[in-house]
C-alpha positions in Angstrom: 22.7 97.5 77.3 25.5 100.0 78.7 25.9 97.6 81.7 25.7 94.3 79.2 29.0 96.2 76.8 30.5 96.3 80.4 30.2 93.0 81.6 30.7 91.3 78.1 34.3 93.2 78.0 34.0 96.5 76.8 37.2 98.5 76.7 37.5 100.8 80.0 38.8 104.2 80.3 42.2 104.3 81.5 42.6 106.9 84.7 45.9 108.4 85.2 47.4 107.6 88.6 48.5 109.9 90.5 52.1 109.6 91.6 54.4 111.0 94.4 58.2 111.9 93.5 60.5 109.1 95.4 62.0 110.7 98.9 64.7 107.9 98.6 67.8 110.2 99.0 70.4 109.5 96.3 73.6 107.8 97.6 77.0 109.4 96.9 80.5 108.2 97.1 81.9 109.9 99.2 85.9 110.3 98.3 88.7 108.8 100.5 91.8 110.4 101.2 94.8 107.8 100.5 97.5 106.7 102.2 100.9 105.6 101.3 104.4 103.9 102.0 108.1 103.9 100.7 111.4 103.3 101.2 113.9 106.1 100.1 117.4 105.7 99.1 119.4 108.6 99.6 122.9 109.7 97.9 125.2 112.1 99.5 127.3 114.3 98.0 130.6 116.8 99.3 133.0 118.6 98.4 135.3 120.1 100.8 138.2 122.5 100.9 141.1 123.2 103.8 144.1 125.5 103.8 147.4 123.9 104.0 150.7 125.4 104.6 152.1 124.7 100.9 148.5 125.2 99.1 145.0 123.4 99.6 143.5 120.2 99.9 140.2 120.0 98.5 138.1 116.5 98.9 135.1 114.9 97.5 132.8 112.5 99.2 130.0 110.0 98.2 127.8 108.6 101.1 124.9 106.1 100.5 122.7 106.2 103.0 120.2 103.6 104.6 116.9 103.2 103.6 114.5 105.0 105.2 110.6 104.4 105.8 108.1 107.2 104.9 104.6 107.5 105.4 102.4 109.6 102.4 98.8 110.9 103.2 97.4 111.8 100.2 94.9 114.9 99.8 91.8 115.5 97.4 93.6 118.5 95.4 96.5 116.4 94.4 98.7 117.9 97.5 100.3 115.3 99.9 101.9 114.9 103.1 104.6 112.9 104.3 106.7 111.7 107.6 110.2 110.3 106.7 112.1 108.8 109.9 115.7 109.6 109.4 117.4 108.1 112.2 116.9 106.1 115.7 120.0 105.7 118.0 120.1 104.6 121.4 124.0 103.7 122.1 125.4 102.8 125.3 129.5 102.6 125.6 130.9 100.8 129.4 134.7 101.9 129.1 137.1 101.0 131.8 140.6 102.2 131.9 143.5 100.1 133.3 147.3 101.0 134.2 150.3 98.2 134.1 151.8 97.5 137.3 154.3 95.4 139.3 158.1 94.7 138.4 157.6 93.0 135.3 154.2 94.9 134.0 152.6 92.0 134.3 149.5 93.2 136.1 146.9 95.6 136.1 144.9 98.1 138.0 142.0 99.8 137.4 142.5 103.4 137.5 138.6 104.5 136.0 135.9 104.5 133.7 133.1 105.9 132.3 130.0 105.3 130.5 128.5 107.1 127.9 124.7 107.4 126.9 123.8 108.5 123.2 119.9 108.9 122.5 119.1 110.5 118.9 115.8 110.8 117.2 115.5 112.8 113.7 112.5 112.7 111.4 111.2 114.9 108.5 108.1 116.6 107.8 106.9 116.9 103.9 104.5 119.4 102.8 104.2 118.9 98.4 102.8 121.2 96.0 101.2 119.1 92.7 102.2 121.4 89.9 99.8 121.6 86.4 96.9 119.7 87.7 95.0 119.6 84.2 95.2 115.3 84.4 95.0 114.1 87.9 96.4 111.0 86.7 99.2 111.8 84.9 102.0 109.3 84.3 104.7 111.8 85.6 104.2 114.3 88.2 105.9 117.4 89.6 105.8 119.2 93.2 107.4 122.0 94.7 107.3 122.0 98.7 109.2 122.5 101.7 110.1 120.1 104.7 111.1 120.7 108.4 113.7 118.5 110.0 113.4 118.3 113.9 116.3 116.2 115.6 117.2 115.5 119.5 119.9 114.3 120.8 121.1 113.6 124.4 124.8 112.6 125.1 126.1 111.8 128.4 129.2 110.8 130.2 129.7 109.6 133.6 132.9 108.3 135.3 132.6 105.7 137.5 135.2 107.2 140.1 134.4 111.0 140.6 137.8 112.8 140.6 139.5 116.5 140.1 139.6 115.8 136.5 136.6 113.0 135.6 133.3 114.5 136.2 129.5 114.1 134.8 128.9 116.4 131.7 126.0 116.2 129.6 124.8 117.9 126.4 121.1 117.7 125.0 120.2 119.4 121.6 117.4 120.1 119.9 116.7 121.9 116.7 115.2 121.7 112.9 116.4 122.4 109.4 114.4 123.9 106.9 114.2 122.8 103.1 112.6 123.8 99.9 112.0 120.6 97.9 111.5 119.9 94.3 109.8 116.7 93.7 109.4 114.5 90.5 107.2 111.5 90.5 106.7 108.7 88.0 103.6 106.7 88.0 104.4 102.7 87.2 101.4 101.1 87.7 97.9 102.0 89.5 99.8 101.7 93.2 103.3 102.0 92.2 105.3 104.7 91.5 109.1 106.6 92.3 109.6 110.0 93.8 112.9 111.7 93.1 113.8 114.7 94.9 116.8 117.0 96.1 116.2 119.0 99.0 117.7 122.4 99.2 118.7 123.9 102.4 117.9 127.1 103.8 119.3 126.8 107.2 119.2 125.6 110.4 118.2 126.2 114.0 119.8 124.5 117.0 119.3 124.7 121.0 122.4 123.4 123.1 121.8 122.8 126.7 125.5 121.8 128.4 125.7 120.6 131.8 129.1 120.4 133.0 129.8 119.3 136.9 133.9 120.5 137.1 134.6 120.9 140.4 137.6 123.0 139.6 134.6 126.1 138.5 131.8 128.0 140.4 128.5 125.8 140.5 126.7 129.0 138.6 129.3 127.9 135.5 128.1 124.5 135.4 125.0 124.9 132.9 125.4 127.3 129.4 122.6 127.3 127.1 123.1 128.5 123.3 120.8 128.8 120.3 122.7 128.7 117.0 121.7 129.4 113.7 123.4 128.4 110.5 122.6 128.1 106.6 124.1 125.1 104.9 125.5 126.5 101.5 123.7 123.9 98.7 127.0 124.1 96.2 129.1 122.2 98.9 126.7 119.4 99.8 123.9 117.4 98.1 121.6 114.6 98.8 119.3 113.0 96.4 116.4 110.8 97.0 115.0 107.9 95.3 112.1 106.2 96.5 109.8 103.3 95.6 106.2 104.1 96.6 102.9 102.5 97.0 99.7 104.2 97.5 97.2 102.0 99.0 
């Protein structure tokens, strides 16, 4: 009868399976590190102040610069870093000097020339500070940082006819400034946003190399190298930046 209540559908006892824990590993996101681009527009500002016999001229100036491309990289902790490219110059000036001659000045001679090769290359270095991190994604946003300003340049002149007095001379510099930087940012949308700052300088490092080939002074005399070092006083001279961002 035990086997009939089986066969005729007799409710079974349900055994508990036994179950191993999934080895799937759980997938994270992993976070990605940003980048970003803008254009800056930069305002100058001078004052300046010379001695003159009967009292003192003092002048103000306003310069608006170009724009200039930047790059932003864009770190977990709310810190970024940026590459601003100030200036690109490659210049080349063919001059060739002439003298009047015959009865009437009517003709001319060429006496000499020279040409002269500029090459300059400047760029700046951003490292920012987020300030008051609380909301990551805060509609305004302030930095504190500092910024290194490498430059080179490389001018030379070279007279076509080699004389007493017109001789190759060349002079190649190379040196950095050195800023502290307060930053303010203003988030517009989810990839746009403006950065205001005003850099304020510390100082300044330069390396001169002069080569000068007078004939008139000892070959020993021809090369002087100098290292300078200056600080740029902030009360006489200003720039502010404005720039239109957007983080990718």
């Amino acid at each position: 009868m035990f086997f009939c209540g089986l066969i005729l559908g007799a409710p079974l006892p349900i055994l508990a399976q036994e179950t191993t824990p999934s080895t799937t590993p759980k997938t994270t996101e992993t976070p990605v590190k940003k980048v970003g681009a803008k254009i800056y527009f930069s305002l100058n500002t001078s004052k300046k102040t010379d001695s003159l016999a009967t009292g003192l001229s003092k002048t103000k100036e306003f310069t608006l610069g170009n724009p200039l491309p930047a790059f932003t990289f864009f770190s977990f902790n709310g810190n970024f870093q940026e590459l601003v490219f100030e200036e690109l110059i490659l210049n080349r000036k063919n001059r060739n000097q002439y003298v009047f001659t015959g009865v009437n000045l009517d003709s001319l001679d060429f006496t000499n020339g020279q040409i002269q090769t500029l090459f300059l290359l400047s760029f700046d270095y951003h490292y920012a500070f987020r300030l008051f991190k609380k909301n990551p994604d805060a509609k305004f946003k302030t930095y504190l940082g500092f910024a290194l300003c490498p430059y080179m340049a490389n001018n030379k002149f070279k007279p076509k006819d080699l004389t007493t007095s017109a001789y190759p001379v060349r002079q190649f510099n190379l040196g950095t400034t050195v800023d502290i930087v307060p930053r303010f940012n203003v988030q517009l949308s989810k990839h746009w946003f403006l950065d205001f700052h005003i850099p304020i300088n510390l100082g300044s490092a330069t390396w001169i190399y002069t080569k000068n080939e007078d004939p008139n002074i000892p070959t020993y005399q021809h090369v002087k190298q100098d290292v300078l070092f200056d600080r740029v006083k902030f009360k006489n001279q200003r720039t502010f930046y404005l720039g239109i961002g957007l983080k990718m």
